[in-house]
C-alpha positions as CSV (number, residue, x, y, z in Angstrom):
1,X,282.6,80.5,4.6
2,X,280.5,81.2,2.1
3,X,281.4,79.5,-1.6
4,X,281.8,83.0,-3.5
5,X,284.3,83.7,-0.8
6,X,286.3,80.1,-1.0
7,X,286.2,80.9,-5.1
8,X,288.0,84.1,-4.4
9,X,290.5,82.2,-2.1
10,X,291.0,79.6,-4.3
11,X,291.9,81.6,-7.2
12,X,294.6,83.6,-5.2
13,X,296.0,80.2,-4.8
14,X,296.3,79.9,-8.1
15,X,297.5,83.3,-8.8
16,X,300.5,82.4,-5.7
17,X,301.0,79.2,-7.1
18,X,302.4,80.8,-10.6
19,X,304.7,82.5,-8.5
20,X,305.7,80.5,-5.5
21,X,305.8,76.7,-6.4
22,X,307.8,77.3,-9.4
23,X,310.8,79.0,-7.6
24,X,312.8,75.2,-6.7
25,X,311.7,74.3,-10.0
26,X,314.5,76.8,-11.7
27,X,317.5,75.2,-11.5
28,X,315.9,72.1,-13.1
29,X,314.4,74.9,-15.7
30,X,318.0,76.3,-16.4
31,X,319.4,72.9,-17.4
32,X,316.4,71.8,-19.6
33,X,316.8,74.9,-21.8
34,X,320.3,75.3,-21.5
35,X,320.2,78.7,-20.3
36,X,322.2,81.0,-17.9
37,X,320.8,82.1,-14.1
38,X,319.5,85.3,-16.0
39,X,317.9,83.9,-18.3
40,X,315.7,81.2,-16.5
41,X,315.2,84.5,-13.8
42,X,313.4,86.5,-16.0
43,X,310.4,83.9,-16.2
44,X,310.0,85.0,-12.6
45,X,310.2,88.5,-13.5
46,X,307.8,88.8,-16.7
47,X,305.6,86.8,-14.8
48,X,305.3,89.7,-12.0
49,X,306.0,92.2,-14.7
50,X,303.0,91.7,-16.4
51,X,300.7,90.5,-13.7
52,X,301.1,94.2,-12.2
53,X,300.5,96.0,-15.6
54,X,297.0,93.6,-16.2
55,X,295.8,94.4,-12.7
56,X,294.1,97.7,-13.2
57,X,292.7,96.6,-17.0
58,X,291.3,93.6,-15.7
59,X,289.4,95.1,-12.8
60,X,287.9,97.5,-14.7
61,X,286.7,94.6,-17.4
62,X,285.4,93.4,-14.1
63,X,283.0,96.2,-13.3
64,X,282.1,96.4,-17.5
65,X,281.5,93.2,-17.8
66,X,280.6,91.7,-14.3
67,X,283.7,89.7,-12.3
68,X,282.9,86.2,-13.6
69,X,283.7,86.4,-17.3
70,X,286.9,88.2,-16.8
71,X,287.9,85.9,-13.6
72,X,287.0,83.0,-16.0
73,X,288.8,83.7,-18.9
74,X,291.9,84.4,-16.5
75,X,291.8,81.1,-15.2
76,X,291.6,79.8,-18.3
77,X,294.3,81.4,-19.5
78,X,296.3,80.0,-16.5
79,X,295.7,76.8,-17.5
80,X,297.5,77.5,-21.3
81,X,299.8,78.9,-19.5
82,X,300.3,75.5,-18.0
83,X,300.0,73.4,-21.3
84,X,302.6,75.4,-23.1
85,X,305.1,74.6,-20.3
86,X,303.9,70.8,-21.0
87,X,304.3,71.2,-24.7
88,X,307.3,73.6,-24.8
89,X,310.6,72.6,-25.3
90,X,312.7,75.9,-26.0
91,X,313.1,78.9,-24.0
92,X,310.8,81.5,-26.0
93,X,307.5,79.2,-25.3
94,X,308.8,79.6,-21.9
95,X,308.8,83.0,-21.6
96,X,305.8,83.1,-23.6
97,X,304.0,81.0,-21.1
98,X,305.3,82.9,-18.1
99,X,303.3,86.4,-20.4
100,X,300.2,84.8,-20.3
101,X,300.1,83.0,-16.7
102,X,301.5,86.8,-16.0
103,X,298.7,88.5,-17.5
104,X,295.8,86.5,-16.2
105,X,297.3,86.1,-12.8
106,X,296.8,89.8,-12.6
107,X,293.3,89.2,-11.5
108,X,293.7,90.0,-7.4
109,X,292.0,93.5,-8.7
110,X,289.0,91.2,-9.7
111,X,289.7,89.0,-6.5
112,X,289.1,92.3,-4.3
113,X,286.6,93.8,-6.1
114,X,284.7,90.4,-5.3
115,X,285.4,90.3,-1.6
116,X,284.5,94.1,-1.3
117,X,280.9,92.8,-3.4
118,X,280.4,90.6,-0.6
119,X,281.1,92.3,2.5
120,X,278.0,93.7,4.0
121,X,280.0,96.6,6.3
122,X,283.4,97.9,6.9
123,X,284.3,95.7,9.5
124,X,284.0,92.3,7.2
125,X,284.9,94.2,4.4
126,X,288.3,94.9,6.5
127,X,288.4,91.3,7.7
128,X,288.0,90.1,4.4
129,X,291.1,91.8,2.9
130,X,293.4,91.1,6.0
131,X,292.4,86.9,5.6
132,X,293.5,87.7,1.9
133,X,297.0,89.3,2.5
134,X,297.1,86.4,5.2
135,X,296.5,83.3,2.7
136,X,299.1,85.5,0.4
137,X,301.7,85.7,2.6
138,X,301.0,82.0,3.6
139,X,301.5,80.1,0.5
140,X,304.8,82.2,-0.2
141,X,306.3,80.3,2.2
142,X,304.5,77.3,1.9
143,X,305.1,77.0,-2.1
144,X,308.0,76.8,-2.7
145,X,308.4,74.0,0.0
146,X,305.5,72.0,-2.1
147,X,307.7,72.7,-5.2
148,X,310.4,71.1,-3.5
149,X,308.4,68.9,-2.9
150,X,306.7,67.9,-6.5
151,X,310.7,68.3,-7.3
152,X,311.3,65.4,-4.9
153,X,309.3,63.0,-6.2
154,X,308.9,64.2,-10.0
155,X,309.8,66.9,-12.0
156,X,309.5,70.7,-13.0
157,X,306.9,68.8,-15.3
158,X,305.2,67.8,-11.9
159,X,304.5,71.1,-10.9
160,X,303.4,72.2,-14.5
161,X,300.9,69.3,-14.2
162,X,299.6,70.4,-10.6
163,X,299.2,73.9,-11.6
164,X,297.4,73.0,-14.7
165,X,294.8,70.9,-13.0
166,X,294.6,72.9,-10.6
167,X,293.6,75.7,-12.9
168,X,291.1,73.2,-14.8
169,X,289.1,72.5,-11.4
170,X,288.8,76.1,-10.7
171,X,287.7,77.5,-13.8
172,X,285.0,74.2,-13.6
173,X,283.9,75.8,-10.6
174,X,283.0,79.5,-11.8
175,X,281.7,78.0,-14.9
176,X,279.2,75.9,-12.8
177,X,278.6,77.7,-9.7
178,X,280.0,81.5,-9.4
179,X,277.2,83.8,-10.0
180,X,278.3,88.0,-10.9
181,X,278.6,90.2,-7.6
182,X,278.0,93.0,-9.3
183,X,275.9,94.9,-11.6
184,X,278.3,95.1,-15.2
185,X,278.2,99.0,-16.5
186,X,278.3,98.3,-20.2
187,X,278.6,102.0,-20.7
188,X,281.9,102.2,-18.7
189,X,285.2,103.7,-20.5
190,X,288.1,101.8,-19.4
191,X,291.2,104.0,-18.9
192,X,294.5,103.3,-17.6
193,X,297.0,103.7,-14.3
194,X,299.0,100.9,-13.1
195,X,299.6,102.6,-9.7
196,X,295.6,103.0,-9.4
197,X,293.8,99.2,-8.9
């Protein structure tokens, strides 16, 4: 596997991560804040919320711009995303946290704009995007069992800390070592359809 493609990989991890891993971690969530089922729900829900409205925005930025600034900057933004959970102790820095992880998790437009960069014809083109809906489906189920996990033998503060070094390592690595896939288009006019990625 070449390393572009383990980047791409990794960084849907990350993406499934924000979702998955944090789902045991809501009942311990709900009595730190003090907060109703609703309530400590909705981080779930503004989380995929705003990772469906980014999508189309930040795959355009992608072809502007080139996929590695934009796919940098949103695992960047991960990671705060991660340190205000560290940091926060009431509900709005929650929520505002869950925004931002929201926002730059919706980079699977950049993710596939990558893989289709990379596949040389149709049939690894195809076999690209089938290994990604794979590893998605995957870590859905295998998430939330490693937040039980984390839950076990820590804290919602465990997972907060995993997902934030995690997020560090990867944005080290397209820093040092992902090169563009693309040609950027500087002249490009970005418009806007969530249904159209």
């Amino acid at each position: 596997m070449s390393f572009q493609k383990t980047i791409i990989y990794l960084a849907l991890l990350l993406d499934i991560i924000g979702i998955s891993v944090m789902i045991p971690a809501f009942p311990e969530l709900k009595l730190y804040y003090g907060i109703s089922d609703f309530a400590v729900t909705m981080g779930l829900t503004v989380y995929s919320l705003f990772a469906f409205l980014a999508a189309p925005v930040l795959g355009q930025l992608s072809d502007k711009y080139g996929r590695k600034v934009p796919l940098l900057r949103c695992v960047i933004g991960t990671l705060f995303s991660y340190l205000i959970l560290l940091v926060s102790q009431n509900y709005v820095l929650f929520l505002i946290s869950r925004v931002i992880n929201g926002i730059t998790g919706g980079n699977i437009s950049i993710l596939q704009a990558i893989l289709a960069d990379i596949s040389p014809t149709p049939e690894e083109k195809a076999k690209n995007f089938w290994l990604m809906g794979a590893i998605f489906g995957m870590w859905f189920i295998i998430g939330p069992v490693l937040g039980a996990l984390m839950l076990k033998f820590g804290s919602a503060y465990t997972i907060f800390e995993f997902g934030a070094v995690f997020a560090l390592i990867e944005a080290v690595l397209i820093g040092v070592q992902f090169h563009n896939t693309n040609q950027p288009d500087p002249e490009r006019h970005l418009t806007y359809n969530s249904f159209v990625v």
